[in-house]
C-alpha angles and dihedrals in degrees: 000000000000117000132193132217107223098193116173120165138147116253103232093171116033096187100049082043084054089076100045101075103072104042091051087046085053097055092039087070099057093057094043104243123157126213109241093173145356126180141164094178108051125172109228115220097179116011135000109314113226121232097261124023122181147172125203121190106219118196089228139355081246091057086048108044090044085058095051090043094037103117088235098060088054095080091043090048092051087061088057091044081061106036099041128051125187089038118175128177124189133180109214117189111239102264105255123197104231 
């Protein structure tokens, strides 16, 4: 089943984000995740809206949380952990009609 990655945070730092991007892409790719949103200039509709808000669409929880566990991810991860603050990942299961 299906999972997405629900990742909103605030960019506290525009140029370090700046290299955070390919590489992710990169490793998305192994895992075969696929890119639903990404925005840096949400509209809040409730609420305040963070600087970047995305969703990935992960084949499985297993694929997703593999990617975000895999060794080569840690020292991209670490550029997000200093150039982002108020950071919250979710994994969310694929609706399914029952």
């Amino acid at each position: 089943m299906a999972v997405y990655y629900i990742n909103s945070y605030d960019v506290i730092d525009m140029e370090e984000y700046a290299n955070y991007a390919a590489p992710v892409y990169e490793l998305l790719q192994k895992y075969g995740a696929e890119v639903l949103a990404s925005d840096l200039n949400a509209i809040a509709v409730e609420g305040v809206a963070k600087t970047m808000n995305a969703i990935i669409r992960f084949p499985s929880e297993e694929a997703a949380l593999a990617c975000y566990a895999d060794p080569e991810y840690q020292p991209v991860k670490q550029i997000r952990l200093r150039s982002t603050t108020n950071c919250t990942m979710v994994l969310v299961k694929e609706f399914v009609r029952q």
